[in-house]
DRENTI-580977 format. One record per residue: z, x, y of N, C-alpha, C in turn; residue number from 1. Coordinates in steps of 0.02 Angstrom, whole numbers. Atoms other than C-alpha are relative to their C-alpha. Layout:
<node n_w="Z" n_u="X" n_v="Y" ca_w="Z" ca_u="X" ca_v="Y" c_w="Z" c_u="X" c_v="Y" pos="NUM"/>
...
//
This chain:
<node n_w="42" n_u="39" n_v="-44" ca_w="-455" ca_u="915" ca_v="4155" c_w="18" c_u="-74" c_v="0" pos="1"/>
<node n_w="-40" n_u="57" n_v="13" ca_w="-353" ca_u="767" ca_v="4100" c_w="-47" c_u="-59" c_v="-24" pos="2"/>
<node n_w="33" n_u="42" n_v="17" ca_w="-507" ca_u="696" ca_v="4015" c_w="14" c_u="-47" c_v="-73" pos="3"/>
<node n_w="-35" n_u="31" n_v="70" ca_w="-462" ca_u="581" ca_v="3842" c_w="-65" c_u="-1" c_v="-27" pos="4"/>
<node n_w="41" n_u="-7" n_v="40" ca_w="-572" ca_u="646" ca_v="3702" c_w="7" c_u="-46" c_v="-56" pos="5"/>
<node n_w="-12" n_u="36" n_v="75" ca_w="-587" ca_u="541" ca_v="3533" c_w="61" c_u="29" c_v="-43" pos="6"/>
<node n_w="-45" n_u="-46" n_v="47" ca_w="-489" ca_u="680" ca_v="3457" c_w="63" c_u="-38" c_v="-2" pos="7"/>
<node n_w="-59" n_u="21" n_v="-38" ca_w="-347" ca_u="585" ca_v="3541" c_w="27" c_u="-56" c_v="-38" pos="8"/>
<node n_w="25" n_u="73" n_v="24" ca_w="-387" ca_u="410" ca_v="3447" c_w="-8" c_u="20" c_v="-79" pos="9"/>
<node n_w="-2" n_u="11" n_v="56" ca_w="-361" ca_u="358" ca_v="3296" c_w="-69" c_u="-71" c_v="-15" pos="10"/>
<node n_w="45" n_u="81" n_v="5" ca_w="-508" ca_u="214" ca_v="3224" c_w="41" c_u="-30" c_v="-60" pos="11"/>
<node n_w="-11" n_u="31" n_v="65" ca_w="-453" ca_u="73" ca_v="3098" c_w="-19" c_u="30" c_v="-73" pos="12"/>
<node n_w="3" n_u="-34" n_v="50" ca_w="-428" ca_u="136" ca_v="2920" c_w="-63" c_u="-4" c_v="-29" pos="13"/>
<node n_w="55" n_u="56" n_v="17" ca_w="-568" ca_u="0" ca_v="2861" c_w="-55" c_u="22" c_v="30" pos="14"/>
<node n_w="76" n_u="-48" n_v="-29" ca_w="-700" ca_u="103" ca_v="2956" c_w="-40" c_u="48" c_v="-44" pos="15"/>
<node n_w="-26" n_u="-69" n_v="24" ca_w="-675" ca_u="246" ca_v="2863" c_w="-22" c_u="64" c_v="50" pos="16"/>
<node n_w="-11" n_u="-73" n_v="-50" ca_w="-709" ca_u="425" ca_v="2932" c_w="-63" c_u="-11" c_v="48" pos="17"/>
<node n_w="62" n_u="-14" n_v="-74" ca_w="-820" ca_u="450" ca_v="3093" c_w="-56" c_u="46" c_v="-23" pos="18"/>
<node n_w="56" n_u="-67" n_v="26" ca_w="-984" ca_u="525" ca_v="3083" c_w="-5" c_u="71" c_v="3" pos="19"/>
<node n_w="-23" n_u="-69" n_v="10" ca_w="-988" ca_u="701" ca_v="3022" c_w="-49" c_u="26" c_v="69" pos="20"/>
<node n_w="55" n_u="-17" n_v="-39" ca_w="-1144" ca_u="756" ca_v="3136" c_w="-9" c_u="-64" c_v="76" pos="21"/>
<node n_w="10" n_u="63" n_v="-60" ca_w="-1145" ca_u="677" ca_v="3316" c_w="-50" c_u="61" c_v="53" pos="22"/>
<node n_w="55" n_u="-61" n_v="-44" ca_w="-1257" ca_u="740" ca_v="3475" c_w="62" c_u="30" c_v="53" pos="23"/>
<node n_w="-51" n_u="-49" n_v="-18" ca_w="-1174" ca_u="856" ca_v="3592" c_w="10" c_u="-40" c_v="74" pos="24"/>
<node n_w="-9" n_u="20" n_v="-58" ca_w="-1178" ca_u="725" ca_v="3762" c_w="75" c_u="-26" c_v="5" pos="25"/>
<node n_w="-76" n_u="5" n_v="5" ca_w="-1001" ca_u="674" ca_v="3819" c_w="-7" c_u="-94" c_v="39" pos="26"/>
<node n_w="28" n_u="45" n_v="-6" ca_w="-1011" ca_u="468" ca_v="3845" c_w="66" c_u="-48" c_v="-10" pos="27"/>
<node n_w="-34" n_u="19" n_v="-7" ca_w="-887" ca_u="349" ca_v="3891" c_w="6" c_u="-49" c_v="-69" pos="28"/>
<node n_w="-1" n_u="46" n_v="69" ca_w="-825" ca_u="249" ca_v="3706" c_w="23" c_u="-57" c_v="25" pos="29"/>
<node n_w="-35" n_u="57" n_v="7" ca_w="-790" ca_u="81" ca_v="3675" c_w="72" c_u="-6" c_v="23" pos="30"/>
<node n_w="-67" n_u="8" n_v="27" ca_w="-618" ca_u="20" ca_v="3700" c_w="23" c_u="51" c_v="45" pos="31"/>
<node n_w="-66" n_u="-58" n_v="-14" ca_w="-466" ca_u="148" ca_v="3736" c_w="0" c_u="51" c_v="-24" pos="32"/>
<node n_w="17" n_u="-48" n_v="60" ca_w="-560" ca_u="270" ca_v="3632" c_w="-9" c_u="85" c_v="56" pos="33"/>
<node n_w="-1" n_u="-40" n_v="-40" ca_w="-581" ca_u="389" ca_v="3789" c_w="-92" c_u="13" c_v="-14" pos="34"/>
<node n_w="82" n_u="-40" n_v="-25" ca_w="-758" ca_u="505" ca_v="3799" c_w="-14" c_u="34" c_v="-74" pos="35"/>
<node n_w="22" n_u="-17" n_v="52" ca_w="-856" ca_u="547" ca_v="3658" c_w="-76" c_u="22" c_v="-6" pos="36"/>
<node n_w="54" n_u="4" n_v="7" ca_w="-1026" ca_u="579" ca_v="3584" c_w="-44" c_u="-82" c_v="6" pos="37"/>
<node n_w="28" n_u="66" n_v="-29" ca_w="-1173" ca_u="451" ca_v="3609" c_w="15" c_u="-21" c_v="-82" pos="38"/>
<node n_w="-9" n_u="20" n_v="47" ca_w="-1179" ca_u="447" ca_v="3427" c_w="80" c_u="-28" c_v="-39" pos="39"/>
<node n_w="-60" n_u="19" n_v="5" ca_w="-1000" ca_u="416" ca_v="3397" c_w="9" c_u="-51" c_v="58" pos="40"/>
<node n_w="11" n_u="48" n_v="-50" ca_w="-1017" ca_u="283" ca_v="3539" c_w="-42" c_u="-58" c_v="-38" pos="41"/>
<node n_w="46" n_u="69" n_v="31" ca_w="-1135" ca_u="179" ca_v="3441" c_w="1" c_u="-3" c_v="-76" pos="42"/>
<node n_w="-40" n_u="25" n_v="88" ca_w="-1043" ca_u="194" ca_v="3256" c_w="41" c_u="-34" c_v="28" pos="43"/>
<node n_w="-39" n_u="45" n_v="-40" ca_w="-895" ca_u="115" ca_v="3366" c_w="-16" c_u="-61" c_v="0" pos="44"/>
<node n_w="38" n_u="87" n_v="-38" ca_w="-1010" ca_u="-35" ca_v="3431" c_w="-31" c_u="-28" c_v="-65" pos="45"/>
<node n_w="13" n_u="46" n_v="69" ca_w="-1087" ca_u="-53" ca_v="3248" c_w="90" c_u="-31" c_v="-12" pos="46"/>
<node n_w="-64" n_u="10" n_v="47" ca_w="-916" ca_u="-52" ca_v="3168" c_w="34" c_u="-67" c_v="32" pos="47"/>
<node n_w="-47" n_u="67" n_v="-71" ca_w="-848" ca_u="-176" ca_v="3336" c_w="-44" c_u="-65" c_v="-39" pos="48"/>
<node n_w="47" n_u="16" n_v="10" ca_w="-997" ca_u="-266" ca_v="3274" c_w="14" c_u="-49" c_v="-68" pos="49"/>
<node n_w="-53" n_u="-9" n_v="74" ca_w="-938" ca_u="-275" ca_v="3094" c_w="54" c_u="-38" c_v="-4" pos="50"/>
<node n_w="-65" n_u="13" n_v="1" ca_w="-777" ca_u="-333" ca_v="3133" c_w="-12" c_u="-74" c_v="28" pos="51"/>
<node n_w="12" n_u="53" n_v="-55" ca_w="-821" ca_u="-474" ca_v="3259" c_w="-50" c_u="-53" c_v="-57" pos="52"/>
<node n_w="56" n_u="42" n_v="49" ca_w="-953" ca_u="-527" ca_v="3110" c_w="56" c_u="-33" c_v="-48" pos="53"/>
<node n_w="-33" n_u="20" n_v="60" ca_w="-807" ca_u="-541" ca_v="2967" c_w="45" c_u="-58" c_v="33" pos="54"/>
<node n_w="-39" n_u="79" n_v="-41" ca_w="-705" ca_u="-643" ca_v="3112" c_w="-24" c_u="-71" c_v="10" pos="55"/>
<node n_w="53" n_u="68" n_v="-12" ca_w="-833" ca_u="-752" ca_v="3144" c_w="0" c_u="-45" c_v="-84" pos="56"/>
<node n_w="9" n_u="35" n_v="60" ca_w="-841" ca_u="-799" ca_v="2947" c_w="65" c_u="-24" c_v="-13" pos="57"/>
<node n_w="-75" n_u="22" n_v="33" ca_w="-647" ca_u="-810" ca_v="2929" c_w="16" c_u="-63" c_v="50" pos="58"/>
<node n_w="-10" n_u="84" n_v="-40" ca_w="-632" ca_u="-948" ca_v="3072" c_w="-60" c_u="-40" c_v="-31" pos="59"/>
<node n_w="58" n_u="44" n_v="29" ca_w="-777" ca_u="-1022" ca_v="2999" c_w="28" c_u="-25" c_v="-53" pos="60"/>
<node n_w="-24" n_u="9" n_v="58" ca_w="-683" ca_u="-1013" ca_v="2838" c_w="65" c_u="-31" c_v="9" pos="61"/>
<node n_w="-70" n_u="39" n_v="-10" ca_w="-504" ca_u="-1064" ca_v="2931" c_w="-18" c_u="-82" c_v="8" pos="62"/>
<node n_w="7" n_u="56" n_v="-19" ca_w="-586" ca_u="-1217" ca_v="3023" c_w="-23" c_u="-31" c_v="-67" pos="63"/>
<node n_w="23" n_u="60" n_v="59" ca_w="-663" ca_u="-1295" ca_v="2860" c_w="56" c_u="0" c_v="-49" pos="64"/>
<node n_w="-74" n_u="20" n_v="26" ca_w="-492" ca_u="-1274" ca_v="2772" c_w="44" c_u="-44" c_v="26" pos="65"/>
<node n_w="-49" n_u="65" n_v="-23" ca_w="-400" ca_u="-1361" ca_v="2907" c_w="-35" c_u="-64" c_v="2" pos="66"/>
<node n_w="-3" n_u="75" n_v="22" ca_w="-472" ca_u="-1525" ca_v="2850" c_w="39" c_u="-11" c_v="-65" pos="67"/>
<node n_w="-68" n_u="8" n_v="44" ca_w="-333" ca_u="-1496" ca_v="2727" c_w="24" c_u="24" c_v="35" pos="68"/>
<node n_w="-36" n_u="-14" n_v="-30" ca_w="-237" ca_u="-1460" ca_v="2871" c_w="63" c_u="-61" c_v="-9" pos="69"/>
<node n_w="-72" n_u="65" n_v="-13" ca_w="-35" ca_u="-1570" ca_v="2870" c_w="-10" c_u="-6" c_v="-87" pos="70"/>
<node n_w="4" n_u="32" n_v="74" ca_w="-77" ca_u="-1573" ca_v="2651" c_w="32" c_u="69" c_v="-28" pos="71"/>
<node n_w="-35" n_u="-45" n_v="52" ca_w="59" ca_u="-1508" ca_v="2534" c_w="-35" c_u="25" c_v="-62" pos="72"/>
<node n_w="-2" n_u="19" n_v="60" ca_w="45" ca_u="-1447" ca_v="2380" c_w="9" c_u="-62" c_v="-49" pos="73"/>
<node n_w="83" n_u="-12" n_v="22" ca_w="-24" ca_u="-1512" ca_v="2265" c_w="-37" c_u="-14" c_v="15" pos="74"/>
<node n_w="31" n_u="-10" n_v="-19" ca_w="-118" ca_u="-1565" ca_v="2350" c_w="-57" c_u="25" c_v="63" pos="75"/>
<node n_w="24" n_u="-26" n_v="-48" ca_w="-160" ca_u="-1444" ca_v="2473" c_w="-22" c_u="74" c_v="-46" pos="76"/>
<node n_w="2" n_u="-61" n_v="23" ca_w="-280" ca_u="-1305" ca_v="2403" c_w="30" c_u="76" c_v="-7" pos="77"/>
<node n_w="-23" n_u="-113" n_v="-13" ca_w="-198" ca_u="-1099" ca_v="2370" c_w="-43" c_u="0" c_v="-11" pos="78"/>
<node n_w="47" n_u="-40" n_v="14" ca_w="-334" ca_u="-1032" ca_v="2287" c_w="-35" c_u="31" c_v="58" pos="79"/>
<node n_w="11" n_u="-56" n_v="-51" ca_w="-381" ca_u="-873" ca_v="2388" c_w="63" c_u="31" c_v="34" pos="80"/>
<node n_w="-66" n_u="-20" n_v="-41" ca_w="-194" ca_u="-861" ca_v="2458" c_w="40" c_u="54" c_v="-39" pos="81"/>
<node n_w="-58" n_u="-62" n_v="50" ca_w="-83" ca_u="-721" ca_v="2409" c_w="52" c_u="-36" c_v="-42" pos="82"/>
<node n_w="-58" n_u="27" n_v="45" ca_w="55" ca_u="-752" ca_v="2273" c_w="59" c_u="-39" c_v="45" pos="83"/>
<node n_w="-52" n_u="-8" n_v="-26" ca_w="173" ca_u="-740" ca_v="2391" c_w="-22" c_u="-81" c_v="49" pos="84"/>
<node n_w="28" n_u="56" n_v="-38" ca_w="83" ca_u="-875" ca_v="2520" c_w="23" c_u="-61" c_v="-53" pos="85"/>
<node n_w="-12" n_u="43" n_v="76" ca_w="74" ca_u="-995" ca_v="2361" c_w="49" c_u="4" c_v="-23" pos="86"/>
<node n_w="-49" n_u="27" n_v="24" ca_w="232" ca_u="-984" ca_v="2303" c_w="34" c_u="-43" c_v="52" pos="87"/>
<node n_w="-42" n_u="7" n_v="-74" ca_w="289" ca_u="-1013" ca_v="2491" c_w="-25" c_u="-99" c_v="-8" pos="88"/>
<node n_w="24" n_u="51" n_v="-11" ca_w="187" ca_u="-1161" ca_v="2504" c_w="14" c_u="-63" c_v="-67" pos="89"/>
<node n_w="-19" n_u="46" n_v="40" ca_w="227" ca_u="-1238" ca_v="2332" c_w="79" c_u="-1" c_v="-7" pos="90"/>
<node n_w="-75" n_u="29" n_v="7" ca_w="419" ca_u="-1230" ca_v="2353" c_w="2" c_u="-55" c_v="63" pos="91"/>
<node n_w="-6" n_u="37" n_v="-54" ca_w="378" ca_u="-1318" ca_v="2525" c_w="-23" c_u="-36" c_v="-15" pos="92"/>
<node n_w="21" n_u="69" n_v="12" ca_w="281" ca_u="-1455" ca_v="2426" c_w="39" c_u="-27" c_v="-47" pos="93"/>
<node n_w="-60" n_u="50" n_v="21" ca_w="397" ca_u="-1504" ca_v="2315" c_w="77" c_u="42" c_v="-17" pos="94"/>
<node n_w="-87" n_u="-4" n_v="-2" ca_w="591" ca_u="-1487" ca_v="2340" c_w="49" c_u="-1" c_v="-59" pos="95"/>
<node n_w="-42" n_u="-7" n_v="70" ca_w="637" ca_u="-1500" ca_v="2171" c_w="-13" c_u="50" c_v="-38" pos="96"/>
<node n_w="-7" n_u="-55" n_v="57" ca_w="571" ca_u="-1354" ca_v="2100" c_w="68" c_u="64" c_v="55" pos="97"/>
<node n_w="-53" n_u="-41" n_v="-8" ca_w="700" ca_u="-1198" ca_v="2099" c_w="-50" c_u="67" c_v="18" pos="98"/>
<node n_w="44" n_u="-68" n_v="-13" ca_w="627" ca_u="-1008" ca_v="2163" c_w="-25" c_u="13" c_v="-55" pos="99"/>
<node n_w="5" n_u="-51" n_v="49" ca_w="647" ca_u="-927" ca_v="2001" c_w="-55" c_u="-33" c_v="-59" pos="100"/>
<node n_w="45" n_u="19" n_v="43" ca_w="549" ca_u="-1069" ca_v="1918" c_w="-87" c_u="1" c_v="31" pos="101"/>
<node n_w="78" n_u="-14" n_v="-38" ca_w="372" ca_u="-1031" ca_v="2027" c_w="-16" c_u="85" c_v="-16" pos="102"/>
<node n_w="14" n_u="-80" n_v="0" ca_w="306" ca_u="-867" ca_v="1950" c_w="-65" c_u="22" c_v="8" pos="103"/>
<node n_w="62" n_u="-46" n_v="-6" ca_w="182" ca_u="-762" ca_v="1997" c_w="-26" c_u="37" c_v="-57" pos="104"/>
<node n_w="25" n_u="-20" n_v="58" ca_w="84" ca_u="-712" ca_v="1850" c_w="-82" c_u="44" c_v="3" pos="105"/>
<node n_w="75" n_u="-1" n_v="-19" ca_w="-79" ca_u="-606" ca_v="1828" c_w="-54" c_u="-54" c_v="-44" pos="106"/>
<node n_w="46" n_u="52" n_v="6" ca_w="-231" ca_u="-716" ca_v="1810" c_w="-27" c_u="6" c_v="-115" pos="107"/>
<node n_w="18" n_u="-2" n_v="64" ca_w="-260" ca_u="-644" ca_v="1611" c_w="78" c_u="9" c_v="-48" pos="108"/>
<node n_w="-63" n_u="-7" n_v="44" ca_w="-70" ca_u="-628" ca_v="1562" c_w="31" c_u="-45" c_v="-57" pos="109"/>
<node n_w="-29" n_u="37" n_v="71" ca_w="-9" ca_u="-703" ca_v="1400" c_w="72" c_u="-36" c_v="28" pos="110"/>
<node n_w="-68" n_u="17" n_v="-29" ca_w="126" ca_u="-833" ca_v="1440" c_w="10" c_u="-59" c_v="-62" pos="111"/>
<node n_w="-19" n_u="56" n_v="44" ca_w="195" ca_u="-967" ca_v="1323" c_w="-29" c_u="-63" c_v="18" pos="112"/>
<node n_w="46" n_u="63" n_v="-5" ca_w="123" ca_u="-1131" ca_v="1296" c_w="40" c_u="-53" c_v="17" pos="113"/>
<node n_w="-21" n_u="62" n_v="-27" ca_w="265" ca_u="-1250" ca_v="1333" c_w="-1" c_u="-31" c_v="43" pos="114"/>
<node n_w="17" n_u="42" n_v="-47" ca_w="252" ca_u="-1381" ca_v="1451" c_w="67" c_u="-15" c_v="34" pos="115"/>
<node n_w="-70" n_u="29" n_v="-28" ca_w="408" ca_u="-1381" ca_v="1579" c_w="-20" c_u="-39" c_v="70" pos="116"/>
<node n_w="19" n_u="12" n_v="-82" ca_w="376" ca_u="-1499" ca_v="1736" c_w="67" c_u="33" c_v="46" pos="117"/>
<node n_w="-29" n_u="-15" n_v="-34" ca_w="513" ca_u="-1423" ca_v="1819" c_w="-19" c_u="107" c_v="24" pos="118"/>
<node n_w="27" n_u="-64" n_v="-15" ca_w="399" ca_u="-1240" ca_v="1830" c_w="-86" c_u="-16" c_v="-3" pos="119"/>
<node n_w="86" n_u="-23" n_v="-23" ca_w="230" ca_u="-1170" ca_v="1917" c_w="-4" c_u="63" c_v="-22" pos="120"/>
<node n_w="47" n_u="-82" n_v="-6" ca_w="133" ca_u="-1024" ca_v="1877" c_w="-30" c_u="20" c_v="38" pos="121"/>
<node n_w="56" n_u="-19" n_v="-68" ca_w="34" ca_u="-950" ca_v="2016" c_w="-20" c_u="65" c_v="-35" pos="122"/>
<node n_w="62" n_u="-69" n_v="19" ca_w="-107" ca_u="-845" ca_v="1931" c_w="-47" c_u="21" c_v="63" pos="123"/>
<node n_w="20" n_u="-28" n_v="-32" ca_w="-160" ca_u="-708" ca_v="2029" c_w="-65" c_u="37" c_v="-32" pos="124"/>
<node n_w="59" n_u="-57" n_v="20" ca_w="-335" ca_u="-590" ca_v="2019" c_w="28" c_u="47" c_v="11" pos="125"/>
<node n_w="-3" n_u="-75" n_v="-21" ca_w="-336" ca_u="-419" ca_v="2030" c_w="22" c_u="27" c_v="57" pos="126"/>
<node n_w="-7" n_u="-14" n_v="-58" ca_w="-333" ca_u="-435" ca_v="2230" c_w="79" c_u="-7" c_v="4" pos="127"/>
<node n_w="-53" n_u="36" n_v="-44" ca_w="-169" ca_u="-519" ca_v="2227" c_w="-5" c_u="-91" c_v="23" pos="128"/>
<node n_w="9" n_u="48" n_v="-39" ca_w="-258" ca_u="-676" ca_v="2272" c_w="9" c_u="-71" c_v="-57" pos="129"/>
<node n_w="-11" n_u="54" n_v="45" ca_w="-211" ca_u="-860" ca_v="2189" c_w="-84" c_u="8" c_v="-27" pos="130"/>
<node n_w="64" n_u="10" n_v="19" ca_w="-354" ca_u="-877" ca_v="2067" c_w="-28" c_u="-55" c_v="-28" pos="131"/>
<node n_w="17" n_u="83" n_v="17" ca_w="-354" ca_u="-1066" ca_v="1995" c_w="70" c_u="-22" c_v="31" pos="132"/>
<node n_w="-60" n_u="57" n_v="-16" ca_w="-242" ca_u="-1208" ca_v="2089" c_w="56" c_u="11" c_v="-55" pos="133"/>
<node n_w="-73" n_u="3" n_v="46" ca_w="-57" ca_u="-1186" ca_v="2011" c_w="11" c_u="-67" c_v="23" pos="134"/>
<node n_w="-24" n_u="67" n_v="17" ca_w="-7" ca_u="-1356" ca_v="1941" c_w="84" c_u="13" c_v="-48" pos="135"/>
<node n_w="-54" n_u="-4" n_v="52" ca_w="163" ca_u="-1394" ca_v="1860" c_w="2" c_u="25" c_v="-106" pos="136"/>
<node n_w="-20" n_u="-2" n_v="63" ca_w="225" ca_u="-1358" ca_v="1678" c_w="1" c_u="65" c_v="-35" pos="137"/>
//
């Protein structure tokens, strides 16, 4: 009948599974999602809902960062940035350190106590995410 059921559609992983129990009406979905239940029509519009809410906090959370917008390391906050972000950003603030001396470390790892200014640590959490400002030595 060339109609496009849900079956068809995949949702974001981050949803997780669709409701087990839906009603039996057939109801045009959100999106590119094709024809569905009403109830599967309005987990969609929560979840859209959901999504549009966490956006709204992360520009909220971009714009009050970029007043450290154009600021290097050090002094331009990581903390919250991935390892990888943070190392990026502290070889681009200062030119004299070398790759191999910026390491990514986890946030409770045992590391030696000497003091080299020519190396960073970038302690990570559990997520992955910088967890205190990496400073030299």
């Amino acid at each position: 009948n060339g109609e496009t059921t849900n079956m068809d559609q995949t949702f974001p992983p981050h949803w997780g599974p669709p409701p087990a129990a839906q009603t039996r009406d057939l109801v045009q979905l959100p999106g590119a999602y094709g024809r569905g239940s009403g109830t599967l029509r309005d987990w969609i519009l929560e979840k859209n809902a959901e999504d549009d809410a966490k956006f709204s906090v992360k520009m909220a959370e971009d714009d009050a960062n970029s007043a450290g917008a154009g600021k290097k390391w050090p002094d331009k906050d990581l903390v919250g940035l991935t390892g990888e972000e943070a190392k990026a950003a502290v070889l681009a603030g200062d030119s004299n350190l070398l790759a191999q001396n910026v390491q990514i470390v986890p946030h409770d790892a045992m590391v030696t106590m000497d003091f080299r200014e020519d190396r960073v640590r970038i302690f990570v959490g559990d997520d992955g995410k910088v967890a205190r400002q990496p400073i030299h030595g």
